[in-house]
N, C-alpha and C positions, 0 to 999 in steps of 0.2 A: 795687283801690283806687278812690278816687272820679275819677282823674284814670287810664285805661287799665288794662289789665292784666300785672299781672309776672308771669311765669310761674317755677319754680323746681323742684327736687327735694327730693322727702323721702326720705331713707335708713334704717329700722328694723329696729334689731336684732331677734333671736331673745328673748322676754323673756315668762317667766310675765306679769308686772306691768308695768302703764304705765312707760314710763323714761322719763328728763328727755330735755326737746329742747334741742337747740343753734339757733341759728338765727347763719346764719352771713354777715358781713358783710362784703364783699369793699373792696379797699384804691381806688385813685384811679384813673381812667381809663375805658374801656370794657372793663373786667376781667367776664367771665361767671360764670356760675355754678360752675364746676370753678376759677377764678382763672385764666384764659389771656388776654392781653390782646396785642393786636397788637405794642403797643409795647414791652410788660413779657417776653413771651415765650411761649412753650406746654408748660407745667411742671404743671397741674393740682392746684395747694398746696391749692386748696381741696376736690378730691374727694380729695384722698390722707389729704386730714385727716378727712373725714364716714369715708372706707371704716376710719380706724384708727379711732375713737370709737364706730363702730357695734360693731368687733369685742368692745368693753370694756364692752356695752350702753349705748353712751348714741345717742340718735337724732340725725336732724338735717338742719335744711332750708338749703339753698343757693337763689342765685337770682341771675337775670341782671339785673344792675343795669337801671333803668327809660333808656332806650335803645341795648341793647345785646341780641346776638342775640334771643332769642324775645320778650323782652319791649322790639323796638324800636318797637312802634306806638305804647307808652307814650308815647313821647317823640322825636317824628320832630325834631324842630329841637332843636340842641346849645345855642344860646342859652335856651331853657324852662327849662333846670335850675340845683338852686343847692342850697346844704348843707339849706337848708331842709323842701326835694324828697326828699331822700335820708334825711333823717329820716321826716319821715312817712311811707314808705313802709318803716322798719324798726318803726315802733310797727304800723302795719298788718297785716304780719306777724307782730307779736308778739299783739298781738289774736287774731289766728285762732291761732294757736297754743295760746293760754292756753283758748282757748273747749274745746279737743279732749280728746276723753276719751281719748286713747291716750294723753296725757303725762301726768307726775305735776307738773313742774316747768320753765320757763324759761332758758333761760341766752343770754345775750348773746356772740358771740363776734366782736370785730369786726381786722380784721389793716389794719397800713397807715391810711391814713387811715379805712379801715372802723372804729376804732379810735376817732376821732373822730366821727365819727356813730352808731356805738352809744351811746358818754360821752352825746351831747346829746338822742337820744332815749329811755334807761334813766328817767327819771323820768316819763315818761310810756307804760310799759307794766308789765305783770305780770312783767317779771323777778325772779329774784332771785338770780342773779348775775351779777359782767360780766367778759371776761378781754378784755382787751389785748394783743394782739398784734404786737409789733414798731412800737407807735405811736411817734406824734411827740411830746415834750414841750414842743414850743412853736411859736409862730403859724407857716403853713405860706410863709406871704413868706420868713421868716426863713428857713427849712430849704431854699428853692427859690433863695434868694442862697448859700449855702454849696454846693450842689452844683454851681450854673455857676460858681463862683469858680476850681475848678479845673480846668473845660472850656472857656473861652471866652477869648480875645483883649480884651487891655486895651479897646482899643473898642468891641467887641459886648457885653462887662461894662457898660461904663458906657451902651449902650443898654438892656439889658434892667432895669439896678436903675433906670432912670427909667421904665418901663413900670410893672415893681414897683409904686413909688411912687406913681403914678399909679392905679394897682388897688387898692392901701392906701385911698388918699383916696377911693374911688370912684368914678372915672372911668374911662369906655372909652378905649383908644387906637387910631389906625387906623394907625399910624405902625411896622408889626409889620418889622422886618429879615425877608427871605429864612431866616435861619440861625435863627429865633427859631420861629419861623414856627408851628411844630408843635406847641410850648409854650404861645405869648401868643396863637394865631390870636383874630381878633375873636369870633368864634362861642363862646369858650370862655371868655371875660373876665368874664361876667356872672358864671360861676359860681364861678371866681377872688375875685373882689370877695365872691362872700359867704364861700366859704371863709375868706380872709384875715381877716377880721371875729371870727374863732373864736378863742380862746385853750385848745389842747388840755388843759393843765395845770387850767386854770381847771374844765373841764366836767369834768372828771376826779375831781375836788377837790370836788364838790357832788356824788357820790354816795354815796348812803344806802345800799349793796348791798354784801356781801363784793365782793371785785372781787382780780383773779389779772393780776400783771406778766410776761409773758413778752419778754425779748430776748435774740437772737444776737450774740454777741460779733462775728463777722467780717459783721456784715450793714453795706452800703456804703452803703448811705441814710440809714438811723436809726440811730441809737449809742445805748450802753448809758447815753450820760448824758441821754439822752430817758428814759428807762426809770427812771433816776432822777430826773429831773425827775418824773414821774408821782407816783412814790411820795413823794414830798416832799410833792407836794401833796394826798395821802391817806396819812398815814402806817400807818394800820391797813391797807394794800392788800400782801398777797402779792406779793415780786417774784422771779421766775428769771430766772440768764441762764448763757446754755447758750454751752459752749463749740463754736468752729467753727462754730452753725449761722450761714445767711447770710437776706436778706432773706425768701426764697421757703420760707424753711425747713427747707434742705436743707443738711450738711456740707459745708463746699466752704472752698477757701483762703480767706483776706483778700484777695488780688489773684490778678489774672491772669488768663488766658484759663480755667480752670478756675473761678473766679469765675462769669464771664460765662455759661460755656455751660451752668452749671446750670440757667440761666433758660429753658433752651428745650431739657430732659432731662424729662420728664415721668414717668421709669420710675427716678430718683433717690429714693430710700425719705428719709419723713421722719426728721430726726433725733428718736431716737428719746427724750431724754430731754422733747422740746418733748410728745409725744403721751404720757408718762408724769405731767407737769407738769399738764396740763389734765384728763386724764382724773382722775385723783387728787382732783383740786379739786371737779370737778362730782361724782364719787361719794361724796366726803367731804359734803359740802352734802348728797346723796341720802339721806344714813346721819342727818345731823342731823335731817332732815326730820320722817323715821322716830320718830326719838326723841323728839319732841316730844307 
């Protein structure tokens, strides 16, 4: 890129013919290229997902977000980045991709808030088509007061939704609780503030590409009515939603300690109708291609 370099992998299948690439968009945090993120766990949702998609020929590039493992010189200071960052550095990707003669064809696949940064950069690359992944269907303030609503002490609530609020309007706060800490730290507000600025449904809803809805019924972050939300606002867009799977996209209860320790089981096989769902989609698209 013009601003360091991200480093990534590329996965190819066994394939007489160029096959379509994936390029794959990883969710919120300092999430790597495989999807292991300190905070989120070491589960590898996103190499279990290139190793199922290559077995079904389709390829596909992973990459560590731009200050995160290999590609941290990108972006040595946490304050630098913002959604805007994150986009152009998945259309950059998408450029070299489309440039290579090993692929025949594009696909956007973004999980998580990756989700939301695919939506905002697909209009500006060679895609042609986008899948969603367990995204959000609405502003990410909103989704980040509903999950401390039912972690947090009436008064550390009404600390953090004034921070909130405050990151809405655009303003830093220095004023961060101890308990908050990890969340709102000042270093990470800048990029907050443009986040919240996003309306996922909205960018969602302004694409011109088939585009494929995937969500987990028992996933504890995003709900299946984000997923409706989405397709509301593309009604032409493909939606599945899989019973049992959970955030990381693995079968696991709705609660409980099973829940949780999915997140950090790395050797839990994807469910398997999410890897039937998307492959499907991308070699239906392959077949059309063909026929034209």
């Amino acid at each position: 890129t013009g601003h360091g370099v991200l480093r990534g992998s590329l996965l190819l299948p066994r394939s007489a013919v160029p096959p379509p690439v994936v390029l794959l968009v990883a969710g919120s945090g300092p999430t790597d290229r495989d999807g292991n993120n300190p905070f989120g766990g070491n589960n590898r949702y996103l190499l279990r997902l290139a190793e199922a998609l290559a077995e079904r020929g389709i390829a596909s590039v992973r990459y560590d977000k731009r200050g995160v493992a290999r590609s941290l010189a990108a972006a040595p200071r946490e304050e630098d980045l913002s959604v805007g960052v994150y986009v152009d550095d998945v259309v950059a990707w998408s450029e070299r991709l489309a440039r290579d003669p090993r692929f025949s064809r594009l696909i956007l696949v973004g999980h998580s808030e990756g989700a939301l940064i695919a939506s905002l950069a697909a209009p500006r690359t060679p895609a042609e088509e986008l899948i969603a992944i367990a995204g959000s269907g609405q502003p990410i303030d909103r989704v980040l007061r509903e999950q401390l609503r039912g972690r947090l002490p009436p008064a550390q609530l009404r600390q953090a939704d004034s921070v909130l609020a405050s990151l809405k309007a655009g303003e830093t706060r220095g004023d961060i609780p101890p308990a908050l800490a990890n969340l709102l730290r000042p270093s990470v507000q800048p990029y907050l503030i443009s986040l919240f600025r996003e309306d996922p449904a909205r960018a969602f809803g302004r694409l011109r590409i088939p585009t494929l809805i995937v969500q987990g019924r028992n996933d504890i972050q995003v709900g299946v009515a984000d997923a409706k939300a989405l397709q509301r606002a593309k009604p032409d867009s493909q939606l599945v939603l899989i019973d049992g799977m959970n955030h990381i996209l693995r079968i696991a209860p709705s609660t409980g300690l099973q829940q949780l320790s999915a997140y950090n089981d790395p050797n839990l096989p994807l469910a398997r109708q999410l890897v039937e769902a998307v492959s499907r989609f991308i070699l239906r698209g392959a077949d059309a291609e063909k026929g034209r």
